[in-house]
C-alpha positions in Angstrom: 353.9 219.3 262.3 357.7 219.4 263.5 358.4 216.2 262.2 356.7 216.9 258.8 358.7 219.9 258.6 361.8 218.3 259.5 361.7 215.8 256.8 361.5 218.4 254.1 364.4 220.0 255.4 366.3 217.3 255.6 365.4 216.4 252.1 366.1 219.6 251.2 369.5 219.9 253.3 370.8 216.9 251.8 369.9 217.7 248.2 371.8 220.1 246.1 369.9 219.5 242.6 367.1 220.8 245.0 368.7 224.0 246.5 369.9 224.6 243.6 366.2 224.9 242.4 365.5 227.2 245.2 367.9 229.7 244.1 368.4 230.1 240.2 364.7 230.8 240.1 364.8 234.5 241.2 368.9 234.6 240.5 368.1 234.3 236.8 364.6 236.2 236.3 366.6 239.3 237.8 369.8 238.6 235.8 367.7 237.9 232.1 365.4 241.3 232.8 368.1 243.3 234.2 370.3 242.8 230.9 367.3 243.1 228.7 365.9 246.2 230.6 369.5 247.9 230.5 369.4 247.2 226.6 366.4 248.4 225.8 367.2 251.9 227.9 370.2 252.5 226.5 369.5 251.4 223.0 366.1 252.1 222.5 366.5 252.3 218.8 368.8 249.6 218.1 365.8 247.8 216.2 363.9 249.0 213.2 361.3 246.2 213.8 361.5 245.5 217.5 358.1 243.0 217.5 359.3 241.0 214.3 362.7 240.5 216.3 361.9 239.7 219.7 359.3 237.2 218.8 361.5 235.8 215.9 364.2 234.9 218.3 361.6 233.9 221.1 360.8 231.2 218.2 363.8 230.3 218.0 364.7 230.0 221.8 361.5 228.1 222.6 362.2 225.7 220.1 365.7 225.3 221.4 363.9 224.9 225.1 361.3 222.7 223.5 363.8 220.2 221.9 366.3 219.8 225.0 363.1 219.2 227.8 361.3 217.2 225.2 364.6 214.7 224.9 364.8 214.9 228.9 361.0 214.5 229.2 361.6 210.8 227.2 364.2 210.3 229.5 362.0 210.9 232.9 359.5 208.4 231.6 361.8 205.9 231.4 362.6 206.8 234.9 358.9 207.5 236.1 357.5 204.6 234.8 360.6 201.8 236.4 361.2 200.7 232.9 365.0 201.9 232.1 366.2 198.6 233.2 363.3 197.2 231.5 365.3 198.1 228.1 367.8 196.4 228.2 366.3 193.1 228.2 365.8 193.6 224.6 369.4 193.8 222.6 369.7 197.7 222.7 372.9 199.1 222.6 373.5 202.8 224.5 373.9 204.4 220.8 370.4 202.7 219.8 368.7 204.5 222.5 370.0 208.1 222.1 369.7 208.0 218.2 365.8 207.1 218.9 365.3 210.1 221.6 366.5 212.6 219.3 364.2 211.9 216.9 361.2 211.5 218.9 362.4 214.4 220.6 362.1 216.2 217.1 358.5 215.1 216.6 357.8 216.5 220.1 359.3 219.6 219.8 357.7 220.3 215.8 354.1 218.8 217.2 354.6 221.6 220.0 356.1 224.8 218.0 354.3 224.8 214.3 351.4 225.6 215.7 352.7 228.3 217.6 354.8 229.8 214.6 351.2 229.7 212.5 349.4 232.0 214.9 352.4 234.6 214.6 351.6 235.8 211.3 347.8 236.4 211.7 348.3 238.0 215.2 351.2 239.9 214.7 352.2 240.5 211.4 355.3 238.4 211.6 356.9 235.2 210.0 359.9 233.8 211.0 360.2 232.4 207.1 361.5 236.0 206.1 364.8 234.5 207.7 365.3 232.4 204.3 367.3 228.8 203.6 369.2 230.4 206.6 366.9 229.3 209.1 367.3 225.5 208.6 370.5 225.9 209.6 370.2 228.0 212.6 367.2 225.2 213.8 369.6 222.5 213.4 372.1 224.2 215.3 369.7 224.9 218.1 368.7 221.6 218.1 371.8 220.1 218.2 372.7 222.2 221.0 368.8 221.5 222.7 369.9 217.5 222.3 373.7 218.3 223.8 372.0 220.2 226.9 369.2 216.6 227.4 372.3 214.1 227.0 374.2 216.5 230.0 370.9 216.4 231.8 370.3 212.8 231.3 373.9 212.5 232.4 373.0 213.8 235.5 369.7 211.6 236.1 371.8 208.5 235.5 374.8 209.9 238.5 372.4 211.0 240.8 369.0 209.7 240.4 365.7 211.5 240.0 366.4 213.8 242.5 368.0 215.6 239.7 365.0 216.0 237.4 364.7 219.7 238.6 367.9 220.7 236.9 366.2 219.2 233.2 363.8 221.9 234.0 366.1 225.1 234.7 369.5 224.1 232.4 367.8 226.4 229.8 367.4 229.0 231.6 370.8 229.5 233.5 372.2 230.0 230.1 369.5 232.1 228.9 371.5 236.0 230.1 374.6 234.2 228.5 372.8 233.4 225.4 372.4 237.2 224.3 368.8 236.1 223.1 367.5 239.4 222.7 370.2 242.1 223.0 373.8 242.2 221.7 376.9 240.7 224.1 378.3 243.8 224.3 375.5 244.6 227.2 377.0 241.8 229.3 379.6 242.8 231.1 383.3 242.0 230.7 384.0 239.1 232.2 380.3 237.6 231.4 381.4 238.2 227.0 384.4 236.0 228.4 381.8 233.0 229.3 379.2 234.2 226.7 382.1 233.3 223.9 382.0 229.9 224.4 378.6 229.4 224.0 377.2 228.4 220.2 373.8 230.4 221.3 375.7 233.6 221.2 376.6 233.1 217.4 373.2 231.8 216.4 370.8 234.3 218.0 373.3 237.4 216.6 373.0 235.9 213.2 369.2 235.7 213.4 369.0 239.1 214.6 371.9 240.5 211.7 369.4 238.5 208.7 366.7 240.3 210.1 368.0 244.0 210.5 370.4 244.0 207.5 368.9 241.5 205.0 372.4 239.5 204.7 373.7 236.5 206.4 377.5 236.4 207.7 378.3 232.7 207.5 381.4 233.0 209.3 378.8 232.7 212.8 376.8 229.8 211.7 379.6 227.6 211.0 381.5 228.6 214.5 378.1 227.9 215.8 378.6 224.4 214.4 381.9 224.0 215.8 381.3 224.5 219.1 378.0 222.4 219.1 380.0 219.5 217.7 383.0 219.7 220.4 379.8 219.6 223.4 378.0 217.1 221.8 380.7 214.8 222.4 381.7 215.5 225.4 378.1 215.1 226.0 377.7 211.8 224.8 381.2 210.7 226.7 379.1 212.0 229.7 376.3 209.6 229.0 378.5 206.5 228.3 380.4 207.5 231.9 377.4 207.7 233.7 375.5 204.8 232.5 378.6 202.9 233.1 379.0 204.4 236.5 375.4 203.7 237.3 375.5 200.3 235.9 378.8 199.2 237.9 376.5 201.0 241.5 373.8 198.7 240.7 371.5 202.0 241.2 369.9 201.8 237.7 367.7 199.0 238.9 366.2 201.4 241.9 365.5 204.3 239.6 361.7 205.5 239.8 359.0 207.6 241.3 
């Protein structure tokens, strides 16, 4: 039992993706409900249809969610199943191989969200459509942002191995408080608006929220939105090449796997 015990800690010790899993569970559950409980107690009329926006901008966070795990779910199959080396036997180029995850990524995360956006309107009354031509735009952004978040990830998988599969599953969510998802960033505090600023979800997610409380759509946000996605994609993709050349030059893409 002492030995059993000892090699978990070890593995744990020696493993930061891991202890970092440990701790941004709780960290970030308290964080999100605190700022969202603080909103809703000090502006408990800041909504004029509370439902249609929360679960309008819970559409639009899952499919953000949905489209970064699905393009680092691809990527851990690769990884699971021994054949990332297996790849390049065939003439793919880097380029050739992100290009196709983002689009199967698409599929994945459209197979997994439609249905989900259907059930809305007979259960609850609500339809994210009311959002207008507007809304294309605000899911491309999210999804560009989705795919810049699985190249980082990926990034990682390639530097470190599979040992860092547990940050694919929690990037989301240690931006989520930053995001301003469901309340305003003037709730965050100072220096958190600082952070919050940089961050294209900030922009998209107040934009949903202003087409859905005042009817019109401030354009100005969307296109920031777009400027900062397109500086972190890439530096994103940079990532990627760095890391797969890194890897590749270690010799440890070979021993990736279960």
């Amino acid at each position: 039992m002492y030995g059993l015990f000892l090699r978990h800690f070890y593995l744990i010790k020696s493993s930061f993706p891991r202890i970092l899993d440990l701790i941004y569970w709780p960290t970030i559950q308290i964080i999100l409900w605190g700022f969202i409980s603080k909103f809703f107690s000090s502006y408990s009329d800041y909504y004029n249809n509370t439902v249609g926006v929360i679960l309008t901008c819970a559409i639009l966070y899952d499919f953000l969610f949905r489209s970064s795990i699905s393009f680092n779910m691809l990527f851990l199959e690769e990884i699971w199943s021994r054949n990332f080396t297996n790849l390049f036997i065939a003439p793919l180029k880097i380029k050739e191989i992100i290009v196709s995850l983002i689009f199967t990524a698409l599929l994945r995360t459209l197979i997994g969200l439609v249905p989900a956006i259907i059930i809305t309107a007979p259960l609850f009354g609500i339809s994210i459509l009311k959002l207008g031509l507007p809304l294309l735009f605000l899911f491309l952004s999210l999804y560009i942002f989705g795919i810049t978040l699985g190249l980082l990830v990926s990034s990682g998988l390639l530097r470190y191995g599979p040992s860092f599969e547990n940050i694919a599953w929690s990037s989301l969510f240690l931006l989520a408080p930053l995001g301003c998802i469901y309340y305003p960033i003037e709730i965050l505090p100072h220096f958190f608006q600082l952070l919050a600023k940089g961050l294209p979800l900030v922009y998209i997610f107040d934009e949903a929220r202003n087409i859905l409380m005042n009817g019109d759509v401030d354009y100005t946000k969307i296109y920031f939105a777009y400027f900062l996605n397109i500086i972190y994609l890439v530096v994103s993709i940079c990532l990627f090449y760095m890391s797969f050349s890194r890897s590749r030059e270690k010799g440890t893409l070979i021993n990736m796997g279960e």
